[in-house]
N, C-alpha and C positions, 0 to 999 in steps of 0.2 A: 502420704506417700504418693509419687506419680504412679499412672497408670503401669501394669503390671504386663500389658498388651496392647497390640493397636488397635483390638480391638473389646476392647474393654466398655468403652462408651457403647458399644451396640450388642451385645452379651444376649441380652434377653432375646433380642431377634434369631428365632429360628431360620438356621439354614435353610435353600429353597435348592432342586433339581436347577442347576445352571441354563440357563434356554439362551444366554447369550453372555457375553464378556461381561467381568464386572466393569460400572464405570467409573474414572474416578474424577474428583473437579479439581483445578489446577487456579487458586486464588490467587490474588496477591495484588498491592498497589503498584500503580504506575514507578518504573524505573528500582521495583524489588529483584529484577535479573528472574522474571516471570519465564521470560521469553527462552533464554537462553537454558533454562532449567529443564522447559520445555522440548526444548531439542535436545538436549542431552538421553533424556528417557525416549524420546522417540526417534530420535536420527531421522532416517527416509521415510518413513513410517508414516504418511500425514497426506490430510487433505482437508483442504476448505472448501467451507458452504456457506449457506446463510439458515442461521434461524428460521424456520418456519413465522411466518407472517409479518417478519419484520426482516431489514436487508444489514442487520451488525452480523458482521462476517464471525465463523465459529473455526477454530482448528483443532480438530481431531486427528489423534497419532494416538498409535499401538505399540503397547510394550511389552516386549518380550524377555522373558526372564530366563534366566539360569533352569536349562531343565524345558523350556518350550513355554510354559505358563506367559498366560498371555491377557491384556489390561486393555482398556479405552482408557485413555487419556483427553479432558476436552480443556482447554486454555481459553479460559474468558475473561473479559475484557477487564484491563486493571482499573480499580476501583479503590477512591480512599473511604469508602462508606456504603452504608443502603438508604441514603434518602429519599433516593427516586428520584432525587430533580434530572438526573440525563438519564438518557437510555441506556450507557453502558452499567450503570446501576441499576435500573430495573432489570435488563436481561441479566444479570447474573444473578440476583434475586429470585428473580422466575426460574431458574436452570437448576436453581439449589433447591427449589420446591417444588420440580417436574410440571414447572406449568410451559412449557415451550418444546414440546411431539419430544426431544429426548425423557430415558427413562431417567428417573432420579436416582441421582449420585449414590452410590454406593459407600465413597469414600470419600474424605477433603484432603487435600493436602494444601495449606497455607503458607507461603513463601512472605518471608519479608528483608526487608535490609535493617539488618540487626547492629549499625552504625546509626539508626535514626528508628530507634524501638520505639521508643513512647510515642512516637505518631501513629506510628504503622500499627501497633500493636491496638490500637482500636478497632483492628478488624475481627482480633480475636475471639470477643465474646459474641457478638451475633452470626459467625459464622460458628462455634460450638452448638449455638440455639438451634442448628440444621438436626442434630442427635445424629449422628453418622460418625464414624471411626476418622480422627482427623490427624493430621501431624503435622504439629509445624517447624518451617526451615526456616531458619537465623542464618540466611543468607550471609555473602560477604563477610564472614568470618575472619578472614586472614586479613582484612583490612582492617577490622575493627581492633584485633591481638596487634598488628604493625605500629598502630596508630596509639597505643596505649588504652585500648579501653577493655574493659572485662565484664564479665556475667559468673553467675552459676547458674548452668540450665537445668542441673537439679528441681535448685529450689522454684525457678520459672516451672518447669513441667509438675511439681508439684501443687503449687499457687491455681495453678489454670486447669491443672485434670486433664492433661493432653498431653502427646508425647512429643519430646524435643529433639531436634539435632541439630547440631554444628555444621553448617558445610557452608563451600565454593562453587556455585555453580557452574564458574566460569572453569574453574581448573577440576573440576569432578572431584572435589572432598566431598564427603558425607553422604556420596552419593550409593555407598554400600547400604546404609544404613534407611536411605530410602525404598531402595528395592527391597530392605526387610519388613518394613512396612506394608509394599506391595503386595511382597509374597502373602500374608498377613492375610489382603484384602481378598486374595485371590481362593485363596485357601476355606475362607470363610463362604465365599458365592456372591452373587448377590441376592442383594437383599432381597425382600417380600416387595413389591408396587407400594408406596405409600398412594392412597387419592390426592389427586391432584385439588387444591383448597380452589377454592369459585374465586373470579378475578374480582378483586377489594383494591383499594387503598389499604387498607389494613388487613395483612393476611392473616387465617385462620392459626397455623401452624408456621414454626420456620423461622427465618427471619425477619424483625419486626419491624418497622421504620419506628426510628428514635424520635424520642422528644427531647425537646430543650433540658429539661431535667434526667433524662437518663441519659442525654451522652454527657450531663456534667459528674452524675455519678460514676459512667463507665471511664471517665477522665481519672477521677480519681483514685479509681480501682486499678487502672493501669499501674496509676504514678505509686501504688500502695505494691504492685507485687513486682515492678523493676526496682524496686528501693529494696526489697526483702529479697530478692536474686541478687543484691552487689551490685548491680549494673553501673559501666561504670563508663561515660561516655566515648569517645574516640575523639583524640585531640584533635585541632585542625589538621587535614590535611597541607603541608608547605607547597607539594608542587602543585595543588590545584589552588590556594593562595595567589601565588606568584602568577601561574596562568589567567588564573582572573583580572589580575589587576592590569594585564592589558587586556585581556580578550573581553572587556566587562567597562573596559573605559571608554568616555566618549567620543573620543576621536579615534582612538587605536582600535577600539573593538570596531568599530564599521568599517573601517580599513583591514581589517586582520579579514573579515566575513567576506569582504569582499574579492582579497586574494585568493581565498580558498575557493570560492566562484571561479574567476580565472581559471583557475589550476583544474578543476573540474570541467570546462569546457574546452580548453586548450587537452586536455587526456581525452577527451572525447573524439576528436580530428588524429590525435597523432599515437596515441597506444593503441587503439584499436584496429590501425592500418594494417598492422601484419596479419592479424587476428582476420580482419572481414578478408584479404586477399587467400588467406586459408578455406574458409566459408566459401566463398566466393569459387575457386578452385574444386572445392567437392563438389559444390553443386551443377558448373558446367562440364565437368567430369562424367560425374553421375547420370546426367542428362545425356549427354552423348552416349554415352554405354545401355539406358533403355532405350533411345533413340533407333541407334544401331543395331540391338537386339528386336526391334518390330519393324513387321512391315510396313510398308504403305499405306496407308488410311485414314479412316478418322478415329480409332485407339491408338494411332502413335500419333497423331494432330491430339488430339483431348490431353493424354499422358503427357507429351512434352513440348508442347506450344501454352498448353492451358493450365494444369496442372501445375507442373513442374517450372515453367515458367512465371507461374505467378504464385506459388508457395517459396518458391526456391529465392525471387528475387526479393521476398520480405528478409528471408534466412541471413541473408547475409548483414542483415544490421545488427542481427541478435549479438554483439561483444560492443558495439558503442552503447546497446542500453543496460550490458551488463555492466559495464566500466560506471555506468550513473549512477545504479542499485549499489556496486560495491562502493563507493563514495559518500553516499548516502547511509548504507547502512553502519562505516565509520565513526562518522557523523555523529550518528545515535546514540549509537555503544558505547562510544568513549566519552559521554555527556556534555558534548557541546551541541548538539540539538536543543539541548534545553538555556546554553546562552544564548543561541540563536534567537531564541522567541523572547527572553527578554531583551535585548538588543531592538526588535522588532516594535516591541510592546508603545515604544516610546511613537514613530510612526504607526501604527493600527491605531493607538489612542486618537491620535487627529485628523483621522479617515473613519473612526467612530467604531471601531474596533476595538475587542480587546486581545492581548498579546496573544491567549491561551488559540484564538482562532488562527495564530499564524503554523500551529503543527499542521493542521489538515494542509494550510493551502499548499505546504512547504512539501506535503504529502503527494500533491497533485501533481508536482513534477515526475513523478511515476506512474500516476493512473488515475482522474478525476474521483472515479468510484469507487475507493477506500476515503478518499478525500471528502466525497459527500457521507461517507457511512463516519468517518474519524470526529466530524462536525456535532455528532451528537454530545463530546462533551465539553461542549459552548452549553449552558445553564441558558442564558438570557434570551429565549425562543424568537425575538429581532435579532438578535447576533447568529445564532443560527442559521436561520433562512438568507443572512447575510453573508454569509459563509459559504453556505452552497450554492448559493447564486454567483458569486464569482468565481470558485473551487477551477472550473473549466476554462479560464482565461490562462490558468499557469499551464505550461508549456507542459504537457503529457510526455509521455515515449514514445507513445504513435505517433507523434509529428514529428518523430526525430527523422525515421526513412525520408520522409516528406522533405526536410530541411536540408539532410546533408544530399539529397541527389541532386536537386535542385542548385545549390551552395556550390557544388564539385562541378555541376554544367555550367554554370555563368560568372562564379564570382574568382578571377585566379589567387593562387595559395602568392602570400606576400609577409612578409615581417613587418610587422605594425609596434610591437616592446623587445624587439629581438626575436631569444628563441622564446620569450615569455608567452607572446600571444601572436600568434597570425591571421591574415585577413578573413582566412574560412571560419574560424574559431570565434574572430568578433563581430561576425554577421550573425553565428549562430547564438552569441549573447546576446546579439542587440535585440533578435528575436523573443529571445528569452525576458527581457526585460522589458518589451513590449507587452507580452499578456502580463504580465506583473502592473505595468501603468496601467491597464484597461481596469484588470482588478479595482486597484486602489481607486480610481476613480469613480469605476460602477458602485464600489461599496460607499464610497463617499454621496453619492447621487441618492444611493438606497435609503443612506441613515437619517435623510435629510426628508427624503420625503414619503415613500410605502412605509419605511421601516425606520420611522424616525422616535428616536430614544437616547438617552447615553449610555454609553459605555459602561458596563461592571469593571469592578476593581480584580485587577489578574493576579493572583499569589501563585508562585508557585518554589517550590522547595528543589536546588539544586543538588542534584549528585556529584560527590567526587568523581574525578576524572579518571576513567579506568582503559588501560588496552584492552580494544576491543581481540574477542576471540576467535579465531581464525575456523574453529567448527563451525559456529554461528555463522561468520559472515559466507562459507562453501554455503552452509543447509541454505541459506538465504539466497543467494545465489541459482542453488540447486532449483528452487521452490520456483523462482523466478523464471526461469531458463523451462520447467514445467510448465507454466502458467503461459508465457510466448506460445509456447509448439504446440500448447494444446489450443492457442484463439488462430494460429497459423493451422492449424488441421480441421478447425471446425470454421470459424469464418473466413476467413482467405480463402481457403481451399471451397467451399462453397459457391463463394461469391466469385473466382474465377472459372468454377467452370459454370457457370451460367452464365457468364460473360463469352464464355468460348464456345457457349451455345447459338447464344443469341448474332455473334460473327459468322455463325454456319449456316444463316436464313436470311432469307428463301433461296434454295441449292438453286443454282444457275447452270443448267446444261451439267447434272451430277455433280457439280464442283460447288466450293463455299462462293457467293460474292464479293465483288471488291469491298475493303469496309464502309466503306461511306456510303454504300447498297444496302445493310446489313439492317436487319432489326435493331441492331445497338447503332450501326451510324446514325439511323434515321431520328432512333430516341436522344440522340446526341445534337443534331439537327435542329429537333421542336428545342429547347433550350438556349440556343445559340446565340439567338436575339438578346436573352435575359442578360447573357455574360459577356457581348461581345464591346461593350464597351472598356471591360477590364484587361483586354487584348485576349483573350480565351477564346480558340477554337472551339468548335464543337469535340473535338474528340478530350477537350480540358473538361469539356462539361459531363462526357460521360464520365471519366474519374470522378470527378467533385461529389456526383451520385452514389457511384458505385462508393466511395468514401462514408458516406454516409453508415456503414454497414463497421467498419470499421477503417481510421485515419490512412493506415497505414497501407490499404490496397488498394489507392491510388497508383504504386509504382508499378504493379503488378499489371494493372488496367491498363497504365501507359505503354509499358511494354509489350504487353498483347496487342496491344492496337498498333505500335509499331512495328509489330513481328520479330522480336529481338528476344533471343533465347535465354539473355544471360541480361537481366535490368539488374543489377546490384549498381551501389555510389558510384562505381569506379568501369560500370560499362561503357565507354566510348558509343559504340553503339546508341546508346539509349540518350546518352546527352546530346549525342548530335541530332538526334529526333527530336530533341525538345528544342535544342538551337531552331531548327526550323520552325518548330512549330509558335516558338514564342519567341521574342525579344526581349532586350533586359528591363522595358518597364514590364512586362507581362508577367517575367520571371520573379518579380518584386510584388506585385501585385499579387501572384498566386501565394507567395509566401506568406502577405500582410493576410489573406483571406485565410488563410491557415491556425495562423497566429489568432485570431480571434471568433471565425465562424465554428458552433460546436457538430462538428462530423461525429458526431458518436449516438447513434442510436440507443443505447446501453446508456449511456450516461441519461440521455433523456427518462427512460425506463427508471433508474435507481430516484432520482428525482420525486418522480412522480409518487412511488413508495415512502420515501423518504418526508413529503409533505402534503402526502394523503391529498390526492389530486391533482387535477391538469393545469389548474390555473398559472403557477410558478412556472412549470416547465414549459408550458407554452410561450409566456411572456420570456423565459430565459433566450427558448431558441429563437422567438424571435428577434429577440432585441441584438442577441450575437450575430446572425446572422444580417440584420442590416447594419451592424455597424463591420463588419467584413465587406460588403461590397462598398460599403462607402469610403472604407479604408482602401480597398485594392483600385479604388476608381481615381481616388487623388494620387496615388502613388504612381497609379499607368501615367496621369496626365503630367506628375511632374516629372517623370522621368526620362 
């Protein structure tokens, strides 16, 4: 008979005085609609960190129940096993057995795509082996009944001694039935502290790492209790069929990838216009209105010369990089992420790659440092370090301000495919495509000689193509949009007013100096030498610095040092200060130095974490770094 309760398996464990939320762990394999499950139970509710002594990012969201009762929630990383060969294996391993500062789970909850059980369902038994109250979801449900295929979860929940449900993540079935769960967990407390077992290869307690012989037994144990449940496959899906067979063919599928490029960067120049000239309106609005409401001084010079002038003029890119993320997150959802990388797999093979590393780099297009933490599940520790070694040539977000102000002051808007692509939009691919050739070459360079190996063999297992869900891709967004305002409030907002410190010295007769008087001119100055063969004033080379800190407060810098209140893409103002200040091979030059030198402090940081020492990250930045002036040097000259 199945379990009688959810928490049945943990019966014997006495209750304890609650001293904090229970917690619960959120398993499930790559592409089981983990994520999306995730958000549904937690909404807004969430925040990310990192693991205590390792940098694989952890998200925590709170659940709140009918009645106020209230859950941790922690979503860790998808996993088809506990081998340990990657990291996102070990840390969820460790999480399940309280070896990484969280307390041990309380509870499991194990999601799977219940159209592809007999894989998935190998996570079943060593996640039981945790002894904690589990439940698992037979995700995608209604695709599986669409598609002709069948269960009794009965007799599964039977079979396995754990309790089942039916549900749709995406559309919230089954999702009553999980908060009954909850309630369950809740009601119960948590548990007593298990000890945390000593760090092994093979752990004391928990979950095991398999051998050869019991994952062929745990194979078979699967195929013995989806046989006794009915299970009854899900015929092909037609329309994801038929979409394959172009999006998956040789010529059509890299032509198909490559429209959708296009179309992503062309919406980046032209949906986003009304959006930023919105931003862009509150904020020199807003500015005006503290402006006006202080006096004279140096709090209304700090508040809206410094401040507000250089928080405000990053502000306004925030919808060209949300238009990215929403395209991206498409992307994923609807599993064409995963033809992408095979598509890819065929080039990464002959740069000595294998396909599985093209998700991070595809990753980097949003932020190097998920890109280097994403790299851990590359197996092959030269593929890996290979991986994160180029991860920061793909064009970030941070270089997006950078790209389009620049882009908006020198290069005019022109139809080049019609309304398909314009000239601003295929400057900003061609950018785009540039740190992509640096990549592939750098990794090419790598495989051949630091990191010289072949390639593992890439499998990987396609999902049907599903609409992505319009909750998911807002929380995403939402998360996103979080994540901006909060590195605009803590580095921006930092790093310009120390900048608008450093403008204020040494007072000249009570008053600030001219800038090129200033403690920042002068440090701008000792540099100038370095850059000025790239056509870079001194006042480029203070940005380039202050960049260092993060990509994106260069415009912020430029602006401060032109005294222009309002630096957003489309400040007249501000481009005609850089008109002066550079020419169009300069303009191209600072671009190519963008494109390839790594400005991100943080990224150097996750690195060094990431490969346990300086040596990598040192040789990264610098090898980035001279191949950006060497790139901005021949562009000034041919230009």
């Amino acid at each position: 008979m199945p379990p009688t309760s959810p928490l049945d398996a943990a019966s014997a464990a006495a209750p304890v005085p609650p001293g904090r939320r229970p917690l619960v762990a959120l398993v499930g394999p790559p592409n089981s609609g983990k994520s999306t499950l995730f958000n549904r139970l937690t909404g807004l509710r969430q925040k990310v960190a990192n693991y205590p002594g390792v940098t694989v990012e952890k998200h925590v969201g709170r659940i709140v129940l009918d009645g106020g009762a209230e859950l941790d929630l922690v979503d860790l990383p998808g996993v088809n096993g506990f081998s340990a060969r990657t990291l996102d294996e070990r840390v969820t391993r460790d999480v399940l057995e309280g070896r990484t500062g969280l307390p041990s789970p309380d509870a499991i909850v194990l999601i799977v795509d219940v159209t592809r059980l007999e894989a998935q369902l190998m996570l079943c038994e060593p996640i039981l082996e945790v002894g904690v109250p589990t439940l698992l979801v037979l995700n995608m449900a209604d695709e599986l009944e669409r598609r002709g295929g069948d269960l009794d979860e009965r007799v599964l929940a039977r079979e396995l001694e754990v309790d089942v449900v039916r549900a749709a993540a995406r559309t919230g079935r089954g999702l009553d039935r999980v908060h009954t769960f909850l309630h369950h967990v809740h009601q119960r407390g948590p548990l007593p502290e298990r000890p945390s077992p000593a760090v092994s290869n093979t752990p004391a307690r928990g979950v095991a790492l398999p051998t050869v012989d019991a994952f062929a037994r745990r194979r078979r144990h699967v195929e013995r209790v989806t046989a006794l449940a009915g299970y009854r496959r899900a015929g092909p899906s037609r329309l994801t069929e038929r979409l394959d067979s172009v999006l998956l063919h040789r010529v059509f599928g890299p032509l198909t990838f490559l429209a959708v490029v296009l179309l992503v960067f062309q919406a980046i120049f032209t949906w986003a216009t009304p959006l930023m000239d919105g931003v862009e309106w509150l904020v020199a609005t807003s500015g005006g209105w503290i402006g006006g409401a202080l006096p004279d001084g140096w709090v209304r010079s700090l508040l809206v010369d410094g401040v507000w002038a250089g928080v405000g003029s990053v502000l306004v890119f925030l919808p060209q990089i949300l238009i990215l993320f929403l395209f991206l997150g498409i992307l994923e959802d609807s599993g064409y992420m995963a033809r992408a990388a095979v598509i890819a797999d065929r080039l990464m093979y002959r740069v000595g790659l294998q396909g599985r590393a093209f998700l991070p780099l595809l990753s980097a297009y949003a932020c190097a440092i998920p890109a280097i933490l994403s790299a851990r599940t590359v197996e092959d520790e030269r593929d890996r370090l290979a991986t994160i070694f180029v991860a920061p040539f793909m064009t970030c977000s941070a270089r997006l301000p950078v790209y389009a102000l620049l882009i908006a002051a020198f290069i005019p808007e022109g139809p080049i495919l019609g309304p398909f692509l314009g000239a601003r939009a295929a400057t900003l691919l061609g950018l785009y495509l540039l740190g992509a050739l640096a990549a592939i070459v750098t990794a090419w360079i790598l495989k051949r000689t630091l990191l010289r190996g072949e390639p593992s063999a890439f499998v990987m297992e396609l999902p049907s193509y599903r609409i992505p869900s319009l909750r998911s891709l807002g929380l995403r967004l939402l998360e996103r949009t979080r994540i901006f305002l909060r590195r605009a409030g803590r580095i921006i907002l930092g790093v310009t007013v120390v900048l608008w410190v450093l403008t204020q010295v040494p007072a000249q007769n009570g008053a600030a100096p001219p800038i090129e008087e200033s403690v920042l001119g002068r440090a701008g100055q000792v540099v100038e030498p370095v850059i000025a063969p790239l056509g870079f004033d001194w006042k480029i080379g203070i940005g380039l610095i202050s960049s260092l800190a993060a990509r994106e407060v260069i415009v912020g810098t430029l602006g401060t040092l032109a005294g222009v209140d309002d630096a957003g893409e489309d400040s007249l103002e501000l481009q005609e200060a850089l008109q002066e200040q550079l020419d169009l091979g300069g303009a191209l030059a600072l671009l190519v130095f963008f494109a390839f030198a790594l400005q991100c402090l943080s990224t150097v940081a996750v690195m060094r974490r990431e490969t346990a020492g300086w040596k990598w990250p040192i040789l990264q930045f610098s090898y980035m770094l001279a191949l950006a002036w060497i790139g901005a040097f021949i562009v000034n000259r041919l230009v």
